[in-house]
C-alpha positions in Angstrom: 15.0 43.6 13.0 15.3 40.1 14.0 13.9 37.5 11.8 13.7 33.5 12.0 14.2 30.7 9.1 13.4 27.1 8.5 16.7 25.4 9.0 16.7 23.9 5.3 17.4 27.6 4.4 20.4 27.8 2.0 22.8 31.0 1.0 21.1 33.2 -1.7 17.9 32.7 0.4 17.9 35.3 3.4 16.7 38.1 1.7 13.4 38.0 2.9 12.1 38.0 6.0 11.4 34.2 6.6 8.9 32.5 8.3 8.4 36.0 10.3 9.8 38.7 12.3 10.5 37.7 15.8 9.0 41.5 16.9 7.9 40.3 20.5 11.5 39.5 21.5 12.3 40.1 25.3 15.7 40.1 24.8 18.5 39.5 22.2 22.2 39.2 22.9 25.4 38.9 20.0 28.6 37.7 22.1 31.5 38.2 19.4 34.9 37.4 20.7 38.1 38.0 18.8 39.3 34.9 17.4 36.7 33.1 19.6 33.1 32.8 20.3 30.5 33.9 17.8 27.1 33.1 19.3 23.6 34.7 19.9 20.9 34.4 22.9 17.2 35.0 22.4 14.7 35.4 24.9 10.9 35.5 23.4 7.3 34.9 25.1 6.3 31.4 24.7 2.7 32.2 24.3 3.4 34.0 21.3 2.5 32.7 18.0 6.0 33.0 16.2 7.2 31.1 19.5 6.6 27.8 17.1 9.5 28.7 15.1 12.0 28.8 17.8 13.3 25.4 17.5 16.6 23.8 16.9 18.7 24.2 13.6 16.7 27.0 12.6 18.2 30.2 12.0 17.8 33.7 13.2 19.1 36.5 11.6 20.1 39.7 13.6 22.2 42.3 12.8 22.4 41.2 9.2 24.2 38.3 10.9 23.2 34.1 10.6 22.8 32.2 14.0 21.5 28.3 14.0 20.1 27.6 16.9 21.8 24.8 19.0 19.6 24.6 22.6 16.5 25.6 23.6 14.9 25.7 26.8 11.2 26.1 28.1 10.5 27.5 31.5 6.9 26.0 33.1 7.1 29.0 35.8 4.0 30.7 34.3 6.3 33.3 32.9 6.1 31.9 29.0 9.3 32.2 28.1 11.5 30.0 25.9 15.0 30.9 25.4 17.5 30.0 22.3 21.1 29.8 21.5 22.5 30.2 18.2 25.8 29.6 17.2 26.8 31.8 13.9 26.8 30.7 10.8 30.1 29.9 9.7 29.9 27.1 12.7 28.1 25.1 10.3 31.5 24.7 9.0 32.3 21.8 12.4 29.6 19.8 11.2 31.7 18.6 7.5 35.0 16.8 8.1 38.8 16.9 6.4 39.9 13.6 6.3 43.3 14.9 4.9 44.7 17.9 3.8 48.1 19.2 3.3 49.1 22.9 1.6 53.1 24.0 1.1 54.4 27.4 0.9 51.1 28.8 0.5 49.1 32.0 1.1 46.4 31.7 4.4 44.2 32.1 1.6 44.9 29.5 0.1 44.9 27.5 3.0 41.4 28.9 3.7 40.1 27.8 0.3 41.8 24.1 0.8 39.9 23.8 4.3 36.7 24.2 2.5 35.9 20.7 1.5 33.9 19.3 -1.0 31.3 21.8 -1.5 31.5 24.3 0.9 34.2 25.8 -1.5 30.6 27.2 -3.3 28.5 28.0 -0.4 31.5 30.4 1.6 34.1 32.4 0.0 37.7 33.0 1.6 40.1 35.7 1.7 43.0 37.3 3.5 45.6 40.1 3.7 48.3 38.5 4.8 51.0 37.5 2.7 53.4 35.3 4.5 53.6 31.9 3.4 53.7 29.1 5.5 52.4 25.0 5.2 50.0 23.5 6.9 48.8 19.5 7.5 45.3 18.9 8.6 44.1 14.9 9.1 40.4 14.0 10.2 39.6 17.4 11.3 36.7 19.7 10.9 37.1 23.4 8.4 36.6 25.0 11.8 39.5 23.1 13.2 41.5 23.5 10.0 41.2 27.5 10.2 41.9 28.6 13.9 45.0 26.0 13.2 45.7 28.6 10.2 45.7 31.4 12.4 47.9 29.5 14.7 50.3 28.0 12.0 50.6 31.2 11.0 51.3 32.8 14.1 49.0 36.0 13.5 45.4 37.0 11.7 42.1 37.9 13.3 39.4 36.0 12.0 36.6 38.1 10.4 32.9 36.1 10.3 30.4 37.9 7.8 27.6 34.8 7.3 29.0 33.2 4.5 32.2 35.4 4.2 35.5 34.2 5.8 38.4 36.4 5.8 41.5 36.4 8.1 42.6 40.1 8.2 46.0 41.5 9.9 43.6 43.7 11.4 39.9 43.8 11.7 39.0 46.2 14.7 37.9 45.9 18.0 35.4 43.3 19.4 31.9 44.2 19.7 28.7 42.9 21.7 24.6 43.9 20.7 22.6 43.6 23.4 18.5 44.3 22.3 15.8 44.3 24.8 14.7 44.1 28.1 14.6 41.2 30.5 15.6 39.7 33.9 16.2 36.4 35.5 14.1 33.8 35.5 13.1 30.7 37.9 11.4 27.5 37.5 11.4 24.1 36.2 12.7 24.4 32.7 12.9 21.8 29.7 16.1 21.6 28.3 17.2 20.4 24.0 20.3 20.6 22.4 21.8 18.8 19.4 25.4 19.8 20.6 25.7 15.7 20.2 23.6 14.5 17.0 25.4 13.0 14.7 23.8 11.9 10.9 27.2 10.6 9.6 30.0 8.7 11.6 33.7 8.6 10.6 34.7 5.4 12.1 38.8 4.7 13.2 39.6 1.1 14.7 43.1 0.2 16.1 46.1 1.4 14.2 43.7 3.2 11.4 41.7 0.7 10.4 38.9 2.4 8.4 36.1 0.7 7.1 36.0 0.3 3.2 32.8 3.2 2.7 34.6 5.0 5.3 31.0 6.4 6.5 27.9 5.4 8.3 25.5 7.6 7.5 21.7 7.3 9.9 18.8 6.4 7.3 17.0 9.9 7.7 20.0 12.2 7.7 18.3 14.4 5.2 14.8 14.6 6.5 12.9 17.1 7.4 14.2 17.0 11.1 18.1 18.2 10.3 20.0 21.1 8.6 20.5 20.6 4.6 23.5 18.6 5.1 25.4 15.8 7.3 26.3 16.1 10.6 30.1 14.5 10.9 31.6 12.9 13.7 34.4 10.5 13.8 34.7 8.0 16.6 37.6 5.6 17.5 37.3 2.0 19.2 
């Protein structure tokens, strides 16, 4: 079952089946890759009514898994068809921001549990089974950034994505792929969106460091009605 949710949808609150079951999709496709991509595709009939939902930052759920859609696109070929990507759930993660972070002679999961900032330490949960300890320095990164440098650091760990659930196991099995549906290619003008580059909240760097004194810039309506429940991070240099 694949179903859809307003993108101001928090954990605790996808136990239900959202603003509706997407039951007319054409085709549905999970790409997992180890250590790597996490991401869904979605084809569904734009003439349908659910279609309305299908718009950016909200989420899909599939295989008991959390995608936020990132890019949608519209195809005026007479075919009524709008397609969606999703990215999963724990890429929410790249939209906060570590200015700096430093752990010594620690467990990864402790190092997982520092690179969730602020508090994302409430919303996921962190664990691994590997008990080498090792140190780690992250400055003005993302918790995305922070953890594959974990697994580098650390020189071993596959990273295990479960929604809200982030574990980096010695071993977590083999990679897998869903495909659901039916579907083939499709031609025409099409109508591209993507918030791959919003930004709500710049993290500003002049020469040699300067930072400003609030450090941030945040837009005026970062927290309307149009964005995910929380800021979108991005620091920029001059």
């Amino acid at each position: 079952m694949i179903c859809i949710y307003d993108k101001k949808t928090t954990k605790g609150n996808f136990d239900n089946n959202g603003l509706g079951i997407l039951s007319e999709a054409i085709s549905c496709y999970i790409t997992e890759e180890l250590n790597g991509d996490y991401s869904l595709e979605l084809e569904y009939p734009s003439n349908s009514k659910k279609s309305k939902y299908i718009v950016e930052w909200n989420i899909i759920k599939a295989k008991d898994q959390l995608f936020r859609i990132y890019k949608i696109e519209k195809s005026d070929d007479g075919k009524n068809v709008i397609k969606a990507w999703a990215r999963h759930i724990f890429y929410d993660l790249s939209y906060y921001f570590i200015e700096s972070m430093k752990a010594e002679n620690c467990s990864v999961k402790t190092a997982l549990e520092k690179s969730l900032v602020g508090d994302l330490i409430t919303i996921y949960s962190a664990d691994s089974d590997i008990i080498i300890s090792n140190s780690i320095s992250v400055t003005e990164k993302n918790p995305v950034e922070a953890i594959f440098s974990i697994i580098d650091i650390w020189g071993s760990g596959e990273l295990k994505r479960d929604n809200f659930d982030i574990k980096i196991l010695k071993a977590m099995g083999r990679d897998t792929g869903v495909l659901i549906a039916r579907g083939k290619n499709i031609t025409g003008l099409k109508f591209n969106t993507d918030t791959t580059s919003v930004v709500t909240k710049l993290y500003p760097v002049g020469k040699n460091g300067v930072k400003l004194t609030e450090k941030y810039i945040s837009v005026p309506n970062w927290n309307s009605d149009a964005y995910p429940p929380f800021p979108i991070i991005k620091k920029v240099e001059f």
